[in-house]
C-alpha positions, 0 to 999 in steps of 0.5 A, spaced: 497 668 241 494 674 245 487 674 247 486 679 242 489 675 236 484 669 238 478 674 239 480 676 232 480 669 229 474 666 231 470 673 229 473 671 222 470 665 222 463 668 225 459 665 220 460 658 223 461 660 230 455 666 231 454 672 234 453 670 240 458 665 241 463 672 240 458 675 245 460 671 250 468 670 249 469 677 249 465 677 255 469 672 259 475 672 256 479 678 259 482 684 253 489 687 256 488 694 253 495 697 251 493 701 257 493 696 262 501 693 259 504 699 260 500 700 267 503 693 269 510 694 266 510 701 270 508 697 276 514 692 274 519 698 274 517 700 281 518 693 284 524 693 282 526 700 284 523 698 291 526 692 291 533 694 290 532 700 295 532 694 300 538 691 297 542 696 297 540 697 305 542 690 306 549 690 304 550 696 309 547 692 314 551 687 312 558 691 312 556 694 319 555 687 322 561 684 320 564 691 322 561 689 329 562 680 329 570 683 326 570 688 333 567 681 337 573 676 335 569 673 330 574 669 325 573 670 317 573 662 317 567 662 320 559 660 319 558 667 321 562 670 316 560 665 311 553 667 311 554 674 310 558 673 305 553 670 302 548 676 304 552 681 300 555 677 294 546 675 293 544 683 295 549 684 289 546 679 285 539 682 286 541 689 285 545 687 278 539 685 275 534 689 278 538 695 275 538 690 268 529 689 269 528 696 269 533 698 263 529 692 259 522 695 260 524 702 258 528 700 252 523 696 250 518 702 250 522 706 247 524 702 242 531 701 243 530 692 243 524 688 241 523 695 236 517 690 233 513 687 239 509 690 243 512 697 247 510 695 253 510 689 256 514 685 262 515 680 258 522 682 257 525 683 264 521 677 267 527 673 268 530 678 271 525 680 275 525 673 278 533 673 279 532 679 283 526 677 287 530 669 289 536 673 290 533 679 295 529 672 299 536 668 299 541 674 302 535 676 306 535 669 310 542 669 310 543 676 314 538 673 318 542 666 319 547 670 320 546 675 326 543 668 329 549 665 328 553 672 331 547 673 337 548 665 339 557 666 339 556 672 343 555 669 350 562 665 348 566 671 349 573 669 350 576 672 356 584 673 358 584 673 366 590 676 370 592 673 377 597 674 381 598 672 388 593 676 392 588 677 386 585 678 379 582 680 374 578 679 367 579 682 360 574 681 355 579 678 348 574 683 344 576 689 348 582 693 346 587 692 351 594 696 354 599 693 358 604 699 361 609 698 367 614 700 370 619 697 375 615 699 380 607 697 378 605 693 371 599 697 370 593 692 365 587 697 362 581 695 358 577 698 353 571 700 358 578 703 362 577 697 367 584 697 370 588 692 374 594 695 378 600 690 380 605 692 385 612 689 385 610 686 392 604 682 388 609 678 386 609 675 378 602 676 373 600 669 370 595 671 364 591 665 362 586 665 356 579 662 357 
C-alpha cells in the first residue's frame, strides 16, 4: 500500500477517526508526488550512467595493467592476473546491468513493461541497480589488490647475468634482449641499449638466471 492509498483509507473512514487525526497524518506522514518519482527514477538512470562510465574506464585500466605485469614477466597463473580477471570479469558484470537498470526505468515510463503500475518508479530496476553497485565496489577492490600485488613483485625482477672471465653484466628478464656475434666478438644488448661486448680472448660467457 502507497502512502497515498493509506491516506486514502483512513480519510474514508473520517467519521471514526476525525479531521484532526487526518490533519496530522498528512502533516507527517511524507506524500511522494508523481513528480517526485520520476525525479528520483531520473536521478537512478543517472547514477547508473555514471556508474558505468567508471566501469567501462575500469576495464581499460584493467587491459593496461596487464598489458604492463605481461611486459614485466608476470605469469598468467598468478594472484596478480587472478585479481585482474576478476576486476574485468566484475566490471562486465556492472556494466551489463547498468545498461539493463536504465532500460528498465525508461520502458517502464513508456509503458513498454509494468503498463499497469506507476510510470516511474525504481522499483523495477532496484535490483539491477544493487547488482551494478556491489559488482563496481568488487572490481574496484580487485584492481586495487592487484596493482598491489603488481607493485609488491616488481622489486623481485628476475634478472640473467653474463660473465666471462675478466667481467659481467646484468640484464633484466623483462627486457627485450639480443644476442649477436660473430667469430670475433659475442655482442649481448638490452632493451635500454645496455650492451655487453665479449672478445674472444675473454674466453667463454656463462649465463646464469637470477
Amino acid at each position: 500500500m502507497t502512502y497515498e492509498e493509506a491516506i486514502a483509507a483512513v480519510e474514508a473512514k473520517s467519521e471514526h477517526v476525525g479531521a484532526e487525526v487526518i490533519k496530522t497524518l498528512k502533516d507527517y506522514v511524507p506524500i511522494r508526488t508523481r513528480e517526485d518519482k520520476r525525479e528520483a527514477s531520473k536521478l537512478a538512470a543517472e547514477t547508473a550512467k555514471m556508474i558505468l562510465t567508471v566501469d567501462v574506464a575500469g576495464l581499460v585500466a584493467v587491459g593496461t595493467f596487464v598489458q604492463f605485469a605481461r611486459n614485466g614477466g608476470v605469469d598468467w597463473f598468478s594472484w596478480t592476473m587472478g585479481l585482474f580477471a576478476a576486476a574485468a570479469l566484475c566490471g562486465v558484470v556492472a556494466a551489463g546491468a547498468g545498461f539493463l537498470a536504465i532500460a528498465a526505468i525508461y520502458k517502464r515510463a513508456e509503458g513498454r513493461s509494468d503498463g499497469d503500475k506507476e510510470p516511474w518508479s525504481t522499483e523495477a530496476p532496484k535490483g539491477k541497480l544493487n547488482i551494478q553497485a556491489l559488482a563496481s565496489l568488487i572490481a574496484l577492490l580487485a584492481l586495487i589488490t592487484g596493482i598491489v600485488f603488481l607493485a609488491q613483485g616488481s622489486g623481485d625482477e628476475k634478472a640473467l647475468t653474463a660473465r666471462s672471465a675478466t667481467r659481467q653484466f646484468t640484464f633484466m628478464i623483462s627486457e627485450p634482449m639480443s644476442i649477436a656475434g660473430t667469430w670475433e666478438e659475442l655482442q649481448l644488448t638490452g632493451s635500454n641499449r645496455s650492451t655487453l661486448i665479449v672478445g674472444k680472448d675473454e674466453g667463454p660467457v656463462a649465463l646464469e638466471c637470477k
